[in-house]
C-alpha positions as CSV (number, residue, x, y, z in Angstrom):
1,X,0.0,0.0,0.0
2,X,1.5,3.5,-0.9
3,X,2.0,5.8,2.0
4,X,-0.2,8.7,2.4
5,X,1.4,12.0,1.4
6,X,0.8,15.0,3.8
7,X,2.2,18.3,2.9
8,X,3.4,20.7,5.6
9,X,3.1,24.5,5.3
10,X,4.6,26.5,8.1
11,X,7.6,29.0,8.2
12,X,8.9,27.9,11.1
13,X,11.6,25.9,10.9
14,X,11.3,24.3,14.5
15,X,7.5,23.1,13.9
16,X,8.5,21.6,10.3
17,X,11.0,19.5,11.8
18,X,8.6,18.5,15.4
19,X,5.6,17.5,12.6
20,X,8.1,16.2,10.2
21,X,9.2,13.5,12.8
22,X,6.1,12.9,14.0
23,X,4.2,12.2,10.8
24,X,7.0,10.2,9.2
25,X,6.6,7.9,12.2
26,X,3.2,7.4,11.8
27,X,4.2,6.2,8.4
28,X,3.6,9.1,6.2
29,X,5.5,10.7,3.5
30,X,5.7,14.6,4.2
31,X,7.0,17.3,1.8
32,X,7.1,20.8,3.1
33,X,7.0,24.0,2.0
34,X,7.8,27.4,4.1
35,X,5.7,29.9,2.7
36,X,2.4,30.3,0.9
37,X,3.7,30.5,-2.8
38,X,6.0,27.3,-2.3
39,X,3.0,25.2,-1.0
40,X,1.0,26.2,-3.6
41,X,3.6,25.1,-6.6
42,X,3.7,21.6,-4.2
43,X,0.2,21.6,-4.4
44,X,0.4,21.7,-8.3
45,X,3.5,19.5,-9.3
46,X,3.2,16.8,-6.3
47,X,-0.5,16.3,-5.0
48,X,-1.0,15.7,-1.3
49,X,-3.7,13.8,0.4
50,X,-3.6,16.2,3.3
51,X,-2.4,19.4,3.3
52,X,-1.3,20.9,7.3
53,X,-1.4,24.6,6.7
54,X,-0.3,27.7,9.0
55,X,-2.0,30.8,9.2
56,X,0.7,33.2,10.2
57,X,3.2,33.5,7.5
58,X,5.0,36.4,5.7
59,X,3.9,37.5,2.6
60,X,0.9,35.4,1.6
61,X,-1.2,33.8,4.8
62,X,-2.5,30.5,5.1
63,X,-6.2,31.6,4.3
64,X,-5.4,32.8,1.4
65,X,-3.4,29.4,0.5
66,X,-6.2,27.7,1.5
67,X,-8.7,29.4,-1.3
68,X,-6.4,28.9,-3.8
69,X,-5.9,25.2,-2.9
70,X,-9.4,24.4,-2.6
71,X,-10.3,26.3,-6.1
72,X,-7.5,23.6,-7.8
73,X,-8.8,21.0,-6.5
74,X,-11.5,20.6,-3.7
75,X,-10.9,17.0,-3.1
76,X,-8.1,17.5,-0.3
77,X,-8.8,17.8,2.8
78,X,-6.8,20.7,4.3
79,X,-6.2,21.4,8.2
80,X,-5.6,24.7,9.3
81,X,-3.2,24.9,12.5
82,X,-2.3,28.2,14.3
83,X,-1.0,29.2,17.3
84,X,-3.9,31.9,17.7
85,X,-7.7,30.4,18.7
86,X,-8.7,33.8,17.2
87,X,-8.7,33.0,13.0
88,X,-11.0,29.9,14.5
89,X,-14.2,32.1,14.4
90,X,-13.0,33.9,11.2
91,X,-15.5,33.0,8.3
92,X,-12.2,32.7,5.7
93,X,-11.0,29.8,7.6
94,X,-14.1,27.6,7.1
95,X,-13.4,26.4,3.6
96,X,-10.6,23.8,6.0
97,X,-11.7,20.5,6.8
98,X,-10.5,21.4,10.7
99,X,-8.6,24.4,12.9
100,X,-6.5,22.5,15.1
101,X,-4.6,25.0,17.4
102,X,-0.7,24.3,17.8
103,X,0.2,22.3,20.9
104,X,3.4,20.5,22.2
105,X,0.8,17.6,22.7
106,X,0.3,15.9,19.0
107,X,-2.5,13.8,20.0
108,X,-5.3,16.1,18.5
109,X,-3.6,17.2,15.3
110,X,-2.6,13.2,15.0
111,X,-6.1,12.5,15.0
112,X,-7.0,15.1,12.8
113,X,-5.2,13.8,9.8
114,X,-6.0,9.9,11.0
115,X,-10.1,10.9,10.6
116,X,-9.3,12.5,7.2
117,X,-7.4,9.8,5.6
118,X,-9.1,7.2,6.5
């Protein structure tokens, strides 16, 4: 069976890595991207399954990524994850499958992406 491919947007090198490990232990294949115009050309040339997508990033921000992701192709599911509870209640966010808020504890995000690739 061919693993699942989850792509990681975040411009934080130290949150790449942490979801990096994580997910590749779980058995999935990740490819990452830092910013909003890099996951985007992922998104194109090497299709995800899953796409993990930060809010907060320089030049173009995750809800933006997100509507231009889900006009290519509406199939993926995409998780939003932030370290702010505030985008949760804004109305651009709820195009996302899920807003998972950044945590040191993985359980909830780990879940996330088990329910929406199963």
């Amino acid at each position: 069976m061919e693993k699942k491919r989850i792509l990681l947007v975040d411009d934080e090198e130290s949150i790449q890595l942490l979801y990096r490990e994580e997910f590749e232990d779980e058995g999935y294949t990740i490819d990452s991207a830092f910013n909003g115009v890099e996951a985007l050309v992922q998104f194109r040339e090497n299709p995800p399954d899953l796409v993990i997508l930060d809010i907060n990033m320089p030049g173009m921000n995750g809800i933006e990524v997100l509507h231009q992701m889900k006009e290519l192709r509406t199939d993926v599911p995409i998780i939003l994850s932030s370290a702010y509870h505030e985008y949760k209640q804004d109305f651009g966010t709820w195009a996302s499958e899920a807003y998972v808020v950044k945590s040191v504890n993985m359980d909830e995000l780990k879940a996330t992406v088990r329910k929406h690739l199963a």
